[in-house]
KEMARKOL-979319 format. One record per residue (C-alpha): residue number from 1; chain; x, y, z. Coordinates in steps of 0.001 Angstrom, whole numbers, plus 524288, in hexadecimal, padded with zeros to 5 digits. Each point is the difference from the previous one (the first is absolute). Layout:
<atoms>
+-----+---+-------+-------+-------+
!   k ! c !    c1 !    c2 !    c3 !
+-----+---+-------+-------+-------+
! NUM ! A !     X !     Y !     Z !
...
+-----+---+-------+-------+-------+
</atoms>
This chain:
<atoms>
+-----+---+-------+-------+-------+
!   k ! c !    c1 !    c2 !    c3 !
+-----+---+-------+-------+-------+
!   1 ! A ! 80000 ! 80000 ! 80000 !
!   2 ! A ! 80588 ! 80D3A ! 7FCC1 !
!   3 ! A ! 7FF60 ! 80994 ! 80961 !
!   4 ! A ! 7FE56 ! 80C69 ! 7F834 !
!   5 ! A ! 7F4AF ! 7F9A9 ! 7F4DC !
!   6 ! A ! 7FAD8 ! 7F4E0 ! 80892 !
!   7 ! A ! 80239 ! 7F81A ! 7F251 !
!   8 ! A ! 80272 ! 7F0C6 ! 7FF47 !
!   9 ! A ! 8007D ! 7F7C6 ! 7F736 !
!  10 ! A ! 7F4FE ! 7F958 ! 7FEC1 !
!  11 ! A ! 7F7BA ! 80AE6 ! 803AC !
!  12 ! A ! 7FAA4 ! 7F46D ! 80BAA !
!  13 ! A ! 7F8B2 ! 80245 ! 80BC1 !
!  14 ! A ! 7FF83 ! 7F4CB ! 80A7E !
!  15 ! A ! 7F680 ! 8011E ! 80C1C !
!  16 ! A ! 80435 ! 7F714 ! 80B1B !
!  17 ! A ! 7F711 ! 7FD5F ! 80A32 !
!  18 ! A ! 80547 ! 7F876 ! 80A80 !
!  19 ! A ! 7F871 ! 7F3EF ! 80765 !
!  20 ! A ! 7FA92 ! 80035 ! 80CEF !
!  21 ! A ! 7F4B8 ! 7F858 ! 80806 !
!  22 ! A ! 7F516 ! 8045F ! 806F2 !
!  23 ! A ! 7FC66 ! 7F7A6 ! 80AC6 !
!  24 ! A ! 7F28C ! 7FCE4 ! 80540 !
!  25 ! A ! 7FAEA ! 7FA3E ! 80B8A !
!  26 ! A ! 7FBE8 ! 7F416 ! 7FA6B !
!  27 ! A ! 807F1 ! 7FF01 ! 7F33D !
!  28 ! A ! 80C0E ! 80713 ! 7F81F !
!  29 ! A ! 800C5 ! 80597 ! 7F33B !
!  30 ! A ! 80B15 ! 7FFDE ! 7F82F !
!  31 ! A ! 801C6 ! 80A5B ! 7F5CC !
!  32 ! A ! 80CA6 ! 7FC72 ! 7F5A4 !
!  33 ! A ! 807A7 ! 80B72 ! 7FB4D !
!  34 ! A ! 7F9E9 ! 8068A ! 7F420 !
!  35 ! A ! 808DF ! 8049E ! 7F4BB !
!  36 ! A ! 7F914 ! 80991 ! 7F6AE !
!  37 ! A ! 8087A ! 8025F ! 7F443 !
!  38 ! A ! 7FAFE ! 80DA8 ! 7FA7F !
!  39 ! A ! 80482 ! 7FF20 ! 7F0CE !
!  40 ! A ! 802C0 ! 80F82 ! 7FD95 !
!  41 ! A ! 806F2 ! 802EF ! 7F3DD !
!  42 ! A ! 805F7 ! 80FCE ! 805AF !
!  43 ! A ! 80762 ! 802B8 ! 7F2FF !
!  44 ! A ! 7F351 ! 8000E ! 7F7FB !
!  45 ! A ! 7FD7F ! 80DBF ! 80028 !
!  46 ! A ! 80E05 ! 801AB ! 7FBFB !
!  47 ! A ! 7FD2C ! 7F5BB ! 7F59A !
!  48 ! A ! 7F54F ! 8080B ! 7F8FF !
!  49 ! A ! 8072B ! 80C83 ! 801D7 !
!  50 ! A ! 80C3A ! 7F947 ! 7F8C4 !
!  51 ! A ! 7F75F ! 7FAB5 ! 7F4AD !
!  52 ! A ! 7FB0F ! 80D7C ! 7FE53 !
!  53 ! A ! 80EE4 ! 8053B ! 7FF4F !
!  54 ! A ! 80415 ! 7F5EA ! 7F711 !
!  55 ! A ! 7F309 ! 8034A ! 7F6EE !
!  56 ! A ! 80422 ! 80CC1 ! 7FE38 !
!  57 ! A ! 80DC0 ! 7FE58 ! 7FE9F !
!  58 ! A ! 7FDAC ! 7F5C1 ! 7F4D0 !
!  59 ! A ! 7F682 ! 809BD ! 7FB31 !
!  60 ! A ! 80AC4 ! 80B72 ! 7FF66 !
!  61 ! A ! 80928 ! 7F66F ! 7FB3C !
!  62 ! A ! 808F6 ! 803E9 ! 80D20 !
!  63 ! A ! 8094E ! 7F632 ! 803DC !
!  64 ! A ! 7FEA3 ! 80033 ! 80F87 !
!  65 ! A ! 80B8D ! 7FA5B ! 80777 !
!  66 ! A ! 8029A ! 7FCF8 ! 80EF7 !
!  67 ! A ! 80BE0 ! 7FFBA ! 80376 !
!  68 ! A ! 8038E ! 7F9CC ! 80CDC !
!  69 ! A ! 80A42 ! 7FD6E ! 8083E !
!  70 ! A ! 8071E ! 80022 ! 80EDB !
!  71 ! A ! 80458 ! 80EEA ! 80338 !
!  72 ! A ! 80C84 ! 802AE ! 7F964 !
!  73 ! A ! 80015 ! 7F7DE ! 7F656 !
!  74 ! A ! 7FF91 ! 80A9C ! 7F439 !
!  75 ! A ! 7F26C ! 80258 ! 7FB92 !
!  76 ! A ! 8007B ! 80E9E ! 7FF8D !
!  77 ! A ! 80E17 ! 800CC ! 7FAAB !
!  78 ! A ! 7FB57 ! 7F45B ! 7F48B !
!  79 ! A ! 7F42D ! 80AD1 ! 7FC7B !
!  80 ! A ! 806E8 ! 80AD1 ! 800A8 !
!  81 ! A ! 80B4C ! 7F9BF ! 7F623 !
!  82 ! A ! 7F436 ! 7F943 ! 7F724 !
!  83 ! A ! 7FA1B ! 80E2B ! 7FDC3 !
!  84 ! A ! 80AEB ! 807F3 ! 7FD7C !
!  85 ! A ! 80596 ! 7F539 ! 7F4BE !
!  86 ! A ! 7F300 ! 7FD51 ! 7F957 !
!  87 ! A ! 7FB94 ! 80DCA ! 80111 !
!  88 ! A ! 7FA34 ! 801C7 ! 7F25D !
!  89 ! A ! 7FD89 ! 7F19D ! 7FDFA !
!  90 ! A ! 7F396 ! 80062 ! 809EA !
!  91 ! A ! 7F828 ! 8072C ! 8068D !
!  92 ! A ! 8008B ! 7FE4A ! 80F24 !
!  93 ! A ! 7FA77 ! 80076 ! 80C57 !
!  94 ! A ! 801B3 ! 7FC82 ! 80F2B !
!  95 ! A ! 7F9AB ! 7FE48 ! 80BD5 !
!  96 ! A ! 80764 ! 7FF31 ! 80A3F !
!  97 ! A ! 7FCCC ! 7F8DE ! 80CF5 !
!  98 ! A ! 80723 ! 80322 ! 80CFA !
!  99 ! A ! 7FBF9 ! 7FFE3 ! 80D3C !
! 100 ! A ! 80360 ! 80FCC ! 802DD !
! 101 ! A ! 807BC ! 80A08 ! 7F9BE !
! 102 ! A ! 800EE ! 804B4 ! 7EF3D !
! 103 ! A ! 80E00 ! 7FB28 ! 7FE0C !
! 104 ! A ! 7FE01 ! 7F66E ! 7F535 !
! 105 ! A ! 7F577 ! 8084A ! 7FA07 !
! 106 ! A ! 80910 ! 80BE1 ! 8003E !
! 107 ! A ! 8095D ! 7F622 ! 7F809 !
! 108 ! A ! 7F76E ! 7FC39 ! 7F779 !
! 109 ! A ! 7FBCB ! 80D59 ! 7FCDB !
! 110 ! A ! 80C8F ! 805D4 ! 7FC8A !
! 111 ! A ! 8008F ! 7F649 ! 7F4D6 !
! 112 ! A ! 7F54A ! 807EF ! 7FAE6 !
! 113 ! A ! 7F654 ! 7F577 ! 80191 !
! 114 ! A ! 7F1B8 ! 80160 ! 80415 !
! 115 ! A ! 7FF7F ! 7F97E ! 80E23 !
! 116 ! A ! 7F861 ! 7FFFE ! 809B2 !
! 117 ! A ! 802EE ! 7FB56 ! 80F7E !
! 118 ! A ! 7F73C ! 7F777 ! 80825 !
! 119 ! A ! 80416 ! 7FEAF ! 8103A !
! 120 ! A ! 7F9F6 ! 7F5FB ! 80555 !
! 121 ! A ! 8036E ! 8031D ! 80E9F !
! 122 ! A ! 7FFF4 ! 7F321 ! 8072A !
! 123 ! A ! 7FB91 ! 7F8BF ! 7F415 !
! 124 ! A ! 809B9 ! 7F422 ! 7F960 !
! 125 ! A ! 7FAD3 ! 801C0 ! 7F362 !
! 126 ! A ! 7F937 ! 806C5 ! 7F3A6 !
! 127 ! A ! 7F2E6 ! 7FB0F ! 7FDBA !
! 128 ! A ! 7F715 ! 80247 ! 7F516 !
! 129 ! A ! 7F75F ! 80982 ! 80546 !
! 130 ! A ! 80B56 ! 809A5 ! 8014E !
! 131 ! A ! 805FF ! 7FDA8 ! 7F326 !
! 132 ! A ! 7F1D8 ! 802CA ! 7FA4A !
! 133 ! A ! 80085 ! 80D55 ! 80709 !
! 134 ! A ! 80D20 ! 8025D ! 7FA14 !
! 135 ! A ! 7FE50 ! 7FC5D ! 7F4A7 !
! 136 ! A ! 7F23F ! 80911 ! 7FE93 !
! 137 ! A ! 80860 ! 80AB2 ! 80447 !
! 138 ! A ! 80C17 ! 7FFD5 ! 7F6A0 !
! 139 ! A ! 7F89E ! 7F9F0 ! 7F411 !
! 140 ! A ! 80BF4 ! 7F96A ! 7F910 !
! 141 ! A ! 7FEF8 ! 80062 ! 7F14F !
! 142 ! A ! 7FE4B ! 7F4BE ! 7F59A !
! 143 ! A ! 80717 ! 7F772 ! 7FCBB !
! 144 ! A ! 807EA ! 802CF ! 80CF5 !
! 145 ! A ! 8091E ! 7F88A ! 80969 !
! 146 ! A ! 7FB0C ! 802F7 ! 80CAF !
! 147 ! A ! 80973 ! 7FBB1 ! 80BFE !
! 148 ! A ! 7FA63 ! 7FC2D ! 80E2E !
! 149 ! A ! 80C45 ! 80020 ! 808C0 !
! 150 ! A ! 7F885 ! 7F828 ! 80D72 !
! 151 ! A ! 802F1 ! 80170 ! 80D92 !
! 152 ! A ! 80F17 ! 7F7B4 ! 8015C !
! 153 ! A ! 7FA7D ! 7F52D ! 80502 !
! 154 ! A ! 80039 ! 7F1B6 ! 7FBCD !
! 155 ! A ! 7F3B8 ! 7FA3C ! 806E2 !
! 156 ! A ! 7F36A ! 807F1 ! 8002A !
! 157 ! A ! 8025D ! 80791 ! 7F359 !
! 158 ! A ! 7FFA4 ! 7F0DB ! 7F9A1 !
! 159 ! A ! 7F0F3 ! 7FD30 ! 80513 !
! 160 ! A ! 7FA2F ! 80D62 ! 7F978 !
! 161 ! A ! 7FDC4 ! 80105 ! 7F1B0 !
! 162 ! A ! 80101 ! 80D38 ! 7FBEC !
! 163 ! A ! 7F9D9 ! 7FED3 ! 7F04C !
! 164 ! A ! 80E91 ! 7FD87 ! 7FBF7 !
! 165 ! A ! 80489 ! 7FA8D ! 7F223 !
! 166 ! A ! 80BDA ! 7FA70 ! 805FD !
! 167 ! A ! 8052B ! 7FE12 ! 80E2F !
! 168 ! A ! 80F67 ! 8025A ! 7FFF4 !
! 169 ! A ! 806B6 ! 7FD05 ! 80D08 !
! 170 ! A ! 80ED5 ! 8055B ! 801DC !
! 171 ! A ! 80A1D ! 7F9C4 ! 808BF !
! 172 ! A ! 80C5C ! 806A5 ! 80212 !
! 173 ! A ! 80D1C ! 7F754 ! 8014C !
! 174 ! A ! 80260 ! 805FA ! 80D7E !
! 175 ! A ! 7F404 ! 7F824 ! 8049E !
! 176 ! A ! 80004 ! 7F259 ! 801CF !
! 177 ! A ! 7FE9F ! 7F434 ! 7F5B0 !
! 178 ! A ! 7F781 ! 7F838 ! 805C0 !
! 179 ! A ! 7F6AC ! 80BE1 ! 7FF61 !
! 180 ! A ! 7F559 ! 7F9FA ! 7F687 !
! 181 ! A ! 7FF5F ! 7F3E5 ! 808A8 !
! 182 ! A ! 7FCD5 ! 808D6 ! 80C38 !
! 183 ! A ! 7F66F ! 80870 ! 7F932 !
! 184 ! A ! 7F9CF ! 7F5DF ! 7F5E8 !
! 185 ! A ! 7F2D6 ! 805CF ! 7FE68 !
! 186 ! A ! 806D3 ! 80D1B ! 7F9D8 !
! 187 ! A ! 80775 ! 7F988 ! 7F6B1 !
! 188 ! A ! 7F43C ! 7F778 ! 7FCBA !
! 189 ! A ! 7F913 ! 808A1 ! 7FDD4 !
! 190 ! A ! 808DF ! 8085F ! 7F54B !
! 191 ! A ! 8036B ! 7FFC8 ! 7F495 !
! 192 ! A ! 80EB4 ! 805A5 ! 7FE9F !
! 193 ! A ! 8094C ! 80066 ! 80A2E !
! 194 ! A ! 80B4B ! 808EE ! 7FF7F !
! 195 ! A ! 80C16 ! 7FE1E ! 805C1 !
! 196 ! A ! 804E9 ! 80D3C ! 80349 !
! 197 ! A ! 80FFF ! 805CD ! 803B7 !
! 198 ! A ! 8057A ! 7F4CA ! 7F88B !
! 199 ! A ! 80CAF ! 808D7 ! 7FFD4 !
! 200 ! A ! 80271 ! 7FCDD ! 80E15 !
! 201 ! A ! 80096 ! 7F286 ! 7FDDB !
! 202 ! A ! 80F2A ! 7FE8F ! 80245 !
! 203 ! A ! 7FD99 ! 80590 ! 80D48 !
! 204 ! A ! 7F38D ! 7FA3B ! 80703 !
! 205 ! A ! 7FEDA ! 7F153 ! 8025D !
! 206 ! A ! 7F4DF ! 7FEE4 ! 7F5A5 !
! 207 ! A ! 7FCFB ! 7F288 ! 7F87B !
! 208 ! A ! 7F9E6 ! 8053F ! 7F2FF !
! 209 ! A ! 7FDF5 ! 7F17B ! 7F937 !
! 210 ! A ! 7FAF2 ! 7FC08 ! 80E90 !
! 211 ! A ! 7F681 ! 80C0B ! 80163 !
! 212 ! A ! 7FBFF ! 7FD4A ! 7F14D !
! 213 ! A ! 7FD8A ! 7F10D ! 802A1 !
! 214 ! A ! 7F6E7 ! 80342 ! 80CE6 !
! 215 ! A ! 7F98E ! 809EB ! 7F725 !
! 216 ! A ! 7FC83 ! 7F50C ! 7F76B !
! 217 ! A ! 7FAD6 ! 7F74D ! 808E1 !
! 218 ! A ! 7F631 ! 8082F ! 8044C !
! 219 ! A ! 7FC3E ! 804BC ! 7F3C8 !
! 220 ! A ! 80485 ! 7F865 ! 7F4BB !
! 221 ! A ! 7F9E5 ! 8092D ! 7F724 !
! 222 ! A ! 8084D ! 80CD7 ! 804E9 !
! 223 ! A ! 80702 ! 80688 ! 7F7FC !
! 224 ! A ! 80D09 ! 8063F ! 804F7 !
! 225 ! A ! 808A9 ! 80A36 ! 7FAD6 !
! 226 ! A ! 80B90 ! 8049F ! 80874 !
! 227 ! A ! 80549 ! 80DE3 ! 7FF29 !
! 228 ! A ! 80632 ! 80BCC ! 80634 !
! 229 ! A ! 7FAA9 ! 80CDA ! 80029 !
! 230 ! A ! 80D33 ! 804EF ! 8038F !
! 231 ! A ! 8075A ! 7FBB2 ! 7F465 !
! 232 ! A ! 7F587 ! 7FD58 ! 7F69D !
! 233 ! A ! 80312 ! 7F0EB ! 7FEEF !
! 234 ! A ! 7F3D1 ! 7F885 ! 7FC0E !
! 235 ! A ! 7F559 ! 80C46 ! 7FE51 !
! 236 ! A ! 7FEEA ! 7FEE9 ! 7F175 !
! 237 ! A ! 7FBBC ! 7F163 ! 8042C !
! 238 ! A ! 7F4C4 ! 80899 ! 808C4 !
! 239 ! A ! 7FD50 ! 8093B ! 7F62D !
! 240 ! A ! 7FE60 ! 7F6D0 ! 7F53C !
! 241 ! A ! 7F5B4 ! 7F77E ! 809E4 !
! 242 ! A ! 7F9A7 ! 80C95 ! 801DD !
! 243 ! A ! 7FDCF ! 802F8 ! 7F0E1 !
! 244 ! A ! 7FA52 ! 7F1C3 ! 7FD30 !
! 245 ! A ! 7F6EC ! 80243 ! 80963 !
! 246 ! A ! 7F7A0 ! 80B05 ! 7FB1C !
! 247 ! A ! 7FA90 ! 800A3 ! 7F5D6 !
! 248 ! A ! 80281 ! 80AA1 ! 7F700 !
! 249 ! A ! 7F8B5 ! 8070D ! 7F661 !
! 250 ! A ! 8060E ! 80126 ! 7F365 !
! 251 ! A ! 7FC2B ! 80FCE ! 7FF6C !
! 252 ! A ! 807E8 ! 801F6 ! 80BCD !
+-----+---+-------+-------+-------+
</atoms>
């Protein structure tokens, strides 16, 4: 149970009720323990919200991606590289999601990119119903790549379906390896996976092909593409991902 959303993961409600007896003068009742098992699905307004994202963003032809990740691991650096290079080549926008403060947005902004911040206070995670606001707010054009940076977190944000096209989760190579096999339902439940500061390699006790492999078996359909937004190895790998993603108009 999460102590900032009260989310779960199967969205369960158990009732215990423990036994007792009542004794008469004459006789005793017994009364067994009672288990109730209250079948409450608490994601389904999120659901329908989501649905109603993704139905306009297919409708817009906006390519809506949420990217998530531990704190640290590179998100807002990996944007703010991604929209400086392709500047031209798309059309962008963000939404950022932080718990407090403008930081990222102010980032994101002095690419010259339409953004716009959501803090979330206490909250773990983005959910759909603030991305909707957002999104009425900054309208982001056809035929558009919008970016949803979540909350760094690895568990909650993996439960909530925002309307996203595609769910990319980043891992740095100053975290762990065995990362995906701690946090399985986030790498389940995404479709690229980014491995992030691959020019430190030489100097943090990171096992690339054993991070890859534990990827893998969690999601055997992930694709991976490792990079550096420091010296540029591997984002051409990104930005060609990016481009066979959306799909283009030929007037643009």
């Amino acid at each position: 149970m999460c102590a900032t959303c009260g989310c779960d993961s199967n969205g369960n409600v158990t009732i215990h009720e423990p036994g007792h007896q009542h004794h008469h003068d004459d006789h005793t009742h017994t009364h067994q323990k009672k288990v109730v098992d209250v079948e409450q699905d608490i994601l389904h307004e999120n659901n329908l919200l989501a649905q109603r994202n993704r139905g306009y963003f297919d409708a817009k032809n906006i390519l809506a991606l949420n990217l998530v990740s531990s704190p640290g691991s590179g998100k807002t650096s990996l944007l703010e590289r991604t929209l400086t290079d392709c500047k031209g080549q798309l059309e962008f926008a963000v939404i950022e999601g932080d718990q407090q403060t403008t930081n990222d947005a102010d980032r994101i902004h002095a690419t010259g990119t339409k953004v716009v911040q959501i803090n979330t206070g206490k909250g773990c995670h983005l959910d759909a119903h603030m991305v909707m606001h957002a999104v009425q707010g900054m309208k982001p054009k056809e035929n558009s790549v919008l970016f949803i940076e979540n909350v760094g977190n690895l568990v909650c944000p993996a439960m909530f379906d925002l309307g996203e096209k595609e769910r990319v989760v980043i891992i740095s190579v100053t975290e762990g390896d065995d990362k995906p096999l701690k946090y399985p339902d986030m790498f389940h439940s995404s479709t690229l996976c980014i491995i992030n500061k691959t020019d430190l390699l030489p100097y943090v006790p990171f096992d690339i092909e054993k991070v890859k492999a534990n990827a893998k078996k969690v999601n055997h359909h992930l694709e991976i593409i490792e990079l550096s937004c420091t010296s540029g190895e591997g984002l051409q790998l990104w930005y060609d991902w990016l481009k066979t993603k959306i799909l283009i108009p030929e007037t643009i």
